[in-house]
C-alpha positions in Angstrom: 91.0 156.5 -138.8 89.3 155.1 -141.7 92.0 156.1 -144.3 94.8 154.7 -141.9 92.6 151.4 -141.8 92.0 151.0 -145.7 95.9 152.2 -146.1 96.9 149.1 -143.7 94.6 147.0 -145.8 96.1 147.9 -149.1 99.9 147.3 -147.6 98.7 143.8 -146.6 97.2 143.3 -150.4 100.2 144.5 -151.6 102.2 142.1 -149.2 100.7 139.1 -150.8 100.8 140.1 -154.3 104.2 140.7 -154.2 105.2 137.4 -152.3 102.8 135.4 -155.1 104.5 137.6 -157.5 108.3 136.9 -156.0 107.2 132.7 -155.5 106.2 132.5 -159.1 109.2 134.0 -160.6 111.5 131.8 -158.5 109.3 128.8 -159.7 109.3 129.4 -163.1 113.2 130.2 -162.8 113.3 127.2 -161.8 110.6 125.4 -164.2 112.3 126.8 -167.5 116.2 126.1 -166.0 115.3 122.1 -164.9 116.1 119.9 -167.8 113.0 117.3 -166.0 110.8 120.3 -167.3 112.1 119.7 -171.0 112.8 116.1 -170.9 108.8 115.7 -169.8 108.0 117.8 -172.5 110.0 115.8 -174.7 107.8 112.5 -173.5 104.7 113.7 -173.9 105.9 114.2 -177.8 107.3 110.6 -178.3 104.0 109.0 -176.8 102.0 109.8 -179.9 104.8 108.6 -182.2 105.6 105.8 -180.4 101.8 104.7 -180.6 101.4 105.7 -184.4 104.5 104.1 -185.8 104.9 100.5 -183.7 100.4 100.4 -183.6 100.0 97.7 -186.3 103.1 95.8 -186.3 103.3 92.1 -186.3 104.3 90.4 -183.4 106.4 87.1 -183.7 103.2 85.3 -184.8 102.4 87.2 -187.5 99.6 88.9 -186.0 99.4 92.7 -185.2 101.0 93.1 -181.9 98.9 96.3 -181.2 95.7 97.5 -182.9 96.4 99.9 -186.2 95.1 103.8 -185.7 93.3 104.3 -189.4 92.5 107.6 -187.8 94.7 110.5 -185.9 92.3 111.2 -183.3 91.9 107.9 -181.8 95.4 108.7 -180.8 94.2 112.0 -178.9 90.8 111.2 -177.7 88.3 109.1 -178.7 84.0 110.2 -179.5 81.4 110.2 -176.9 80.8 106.4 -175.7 83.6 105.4 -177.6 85.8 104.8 -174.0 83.8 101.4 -173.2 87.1 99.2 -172.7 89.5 102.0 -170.9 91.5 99.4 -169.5 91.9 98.4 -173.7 95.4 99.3 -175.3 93.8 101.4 -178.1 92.0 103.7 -175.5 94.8 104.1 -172.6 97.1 105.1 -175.1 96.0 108.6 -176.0 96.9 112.2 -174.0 95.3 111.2 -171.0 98.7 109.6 -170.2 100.0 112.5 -169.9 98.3 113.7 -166.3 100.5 110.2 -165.2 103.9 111.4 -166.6 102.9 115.5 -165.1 102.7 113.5 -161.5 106.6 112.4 -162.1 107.6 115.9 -163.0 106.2 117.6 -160.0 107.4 115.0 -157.8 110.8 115.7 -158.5 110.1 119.7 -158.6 109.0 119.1 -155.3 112.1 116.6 -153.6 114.1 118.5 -155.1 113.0 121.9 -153.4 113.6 119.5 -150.3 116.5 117.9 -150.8 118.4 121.1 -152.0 117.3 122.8 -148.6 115.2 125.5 -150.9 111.6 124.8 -149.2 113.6 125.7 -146.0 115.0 128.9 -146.7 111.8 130.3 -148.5 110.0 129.8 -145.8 112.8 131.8 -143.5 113.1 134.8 -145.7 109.8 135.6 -146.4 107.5 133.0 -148.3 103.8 131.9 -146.4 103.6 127.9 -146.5 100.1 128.9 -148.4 102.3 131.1 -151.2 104.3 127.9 -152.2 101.5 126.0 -152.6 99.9 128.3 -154.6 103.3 129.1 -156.6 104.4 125.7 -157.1 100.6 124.4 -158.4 100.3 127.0 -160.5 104.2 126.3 -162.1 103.0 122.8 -162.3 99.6 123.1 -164.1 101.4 125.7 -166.7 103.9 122.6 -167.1 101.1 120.0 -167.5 99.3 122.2 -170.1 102.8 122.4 -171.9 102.8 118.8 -172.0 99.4 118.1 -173.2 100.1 121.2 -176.1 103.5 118.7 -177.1 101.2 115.9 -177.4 98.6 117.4 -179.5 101.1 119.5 -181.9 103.3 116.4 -182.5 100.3 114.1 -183.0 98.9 116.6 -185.3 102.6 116.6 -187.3 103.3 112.5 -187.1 99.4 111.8 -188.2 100.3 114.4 -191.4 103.5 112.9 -192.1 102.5 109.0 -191.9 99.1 109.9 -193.9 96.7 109.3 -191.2 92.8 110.4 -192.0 92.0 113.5 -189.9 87.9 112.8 -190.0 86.2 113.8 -187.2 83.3 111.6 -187.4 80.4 113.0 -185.1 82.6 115.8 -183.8 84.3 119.0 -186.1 87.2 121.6 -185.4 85.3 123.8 -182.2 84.6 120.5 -180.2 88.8 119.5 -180.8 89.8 122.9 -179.0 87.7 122.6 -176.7 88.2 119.0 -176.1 92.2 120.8 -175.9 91.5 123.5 -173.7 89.5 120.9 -171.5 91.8 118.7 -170.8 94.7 121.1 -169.9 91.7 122.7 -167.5 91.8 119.1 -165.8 95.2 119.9 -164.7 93.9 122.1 -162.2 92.9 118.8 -160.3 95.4 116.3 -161.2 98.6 119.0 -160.1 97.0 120.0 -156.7 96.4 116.2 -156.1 100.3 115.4 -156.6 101.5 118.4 -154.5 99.6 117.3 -151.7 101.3 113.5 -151.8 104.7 115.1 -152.8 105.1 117.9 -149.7 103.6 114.5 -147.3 106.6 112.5 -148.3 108.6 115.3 -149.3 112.3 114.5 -150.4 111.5 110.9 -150.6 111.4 110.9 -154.6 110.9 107.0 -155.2 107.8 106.6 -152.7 106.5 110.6 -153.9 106.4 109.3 -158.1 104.6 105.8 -156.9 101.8 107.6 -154.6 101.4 110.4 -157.9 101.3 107.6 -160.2 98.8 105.5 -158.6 96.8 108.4 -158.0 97.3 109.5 -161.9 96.1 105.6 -163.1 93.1 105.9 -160.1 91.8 108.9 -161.7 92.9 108.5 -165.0 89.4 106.9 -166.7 87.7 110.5 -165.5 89.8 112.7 -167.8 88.7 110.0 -170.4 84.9 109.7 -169.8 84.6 113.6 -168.4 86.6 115.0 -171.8 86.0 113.3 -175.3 86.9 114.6 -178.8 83.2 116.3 -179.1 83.9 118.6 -176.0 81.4 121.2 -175.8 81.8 124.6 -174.1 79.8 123.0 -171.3 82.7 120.5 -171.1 85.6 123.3 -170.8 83.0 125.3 -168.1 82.6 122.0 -165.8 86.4 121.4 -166.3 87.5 125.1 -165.3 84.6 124.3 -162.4 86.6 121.4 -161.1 90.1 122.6 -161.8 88.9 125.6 -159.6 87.4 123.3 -156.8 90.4 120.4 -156.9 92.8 123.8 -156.8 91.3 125.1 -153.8 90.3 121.4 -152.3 94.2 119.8 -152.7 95.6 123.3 -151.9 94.3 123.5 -148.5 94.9 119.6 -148.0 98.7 120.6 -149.1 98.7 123.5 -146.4 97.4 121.2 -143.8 100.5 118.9 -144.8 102.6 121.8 -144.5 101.7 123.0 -141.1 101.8 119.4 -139.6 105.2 118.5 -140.7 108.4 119.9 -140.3 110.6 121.4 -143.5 113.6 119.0 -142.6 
């Protein structure tokens, strides 16, 4: 009796691993063959390039339209303390913009799953509501982190080329990785946040990307204050925390969603 209990068990672990298994490779089909995925990725490259080269130019009156970056980083992140005026030009425009342009790529991942009739038939063949949400968060956190690796590599390249300083000030190589690997932890909270506002209004794209982007700019000064240039592995640890807790918080807010609406 026992060995026909644990074998039922094991069918049903099974079960779910191979549904997770089946949604995430239709996902990242899906992920890698939308050109949205590329053309984000794409974005999240031009920001820092777009900031470094027109940061410093004269407006019509002569004076500098935009501050001048001296230094690389304050184009990534800026030092402990350093984020007084987040609402100031010089510290919005840095990677944190990307969580704001990963809510416009998952919005349309996710109206278009609805508008092409594809949450619909996963749902008949085989697919829980719970393993989408799962699937399609984890396809859009791995797309976020893609984005924020674009910004920093380019940043990195553009900062070389134009002769930018690379000082650290206070901070030193460790605290820039983890600083990296921080941020793309925060993506754990931003992407279940948008799923949960893109499966309530579903195949409506236009209303989906303004309720994502508002909730982007709403929580954009955390990822600011929460994650400077002299992260510490205390910093990645509290982000993985709340990546962990907004994953399973938004998730089950998204599967309420889902089991309160219809797939139409």
């Amino acid at each position: 009796m026992e060995k026909e209990k644990l074998k039922t068990e094991n069918c049903g672990e099974i079960s779910f691993k191979n549904r997770i298994k089946t949604m995430l490779k239709l996902d990242f089909y899906r992920l890698f063959h939308t050109p949205i995925f590329y053309i984000m990725l794409l974005i999240a490259a031009l920001i820092p390039v777009l900031v470094l080269t027109m940061a410093g130019a004269e407006g019509p009156d002569g004076t500098a339209a935009m501050p001048a970056f001296t230094n690389v980083w304050q184009v990534f992140e800026g030092i402990s303390g350093s984020t007084a005026g987040l609402m100031e030009f010089e510290n919005m425009a840095n990677v944190n913009m990307v969580y704001i342009f990963a809510a416009i790529m998952l919005s349309i991942f996710v109206a278009h799953d609805y508008s092409s009739g594809f949450v619909k038939n996963i749902f008949t063949v085989h697919a829980k509501k719970s393993d989408y949400i799962v699937s399609k968060s984890v396809a859009g956190i791995f797309g976020g982190m893609c984005m924020i690796l674009s910004y920093f590599v380019v940043t990195l390249i553009v900062g070389a080329v134009m002769g930018k300083s690379f000082d650290l000030g206070g901070a030193n190589a460790f605290n820039v990785i983890m600083c990296l690997l921080s941020k793309m932890a925060l993506m754990g909270v931003f992407v279940p946040l948008y799923l949960s506002a893109a499966v309530l209004f579903k195949q409506k794209l236009w209303v989906t990307i303004i309720a994502t982007f508002a909730a982007g700019i709403l929580f954009y000064p955390v990822a600011s204050i929460a994650v400077p240039l002299d992260a510490s592995i205390l910093t990645l640890i509290m982000c993985l925390l709340a990546g962990g807790i907004g994953f399973i918080a938004f998730g089950s807010l998204s599967g309420l969603i889902l089991n309160k609406r219809d797939l139409a």
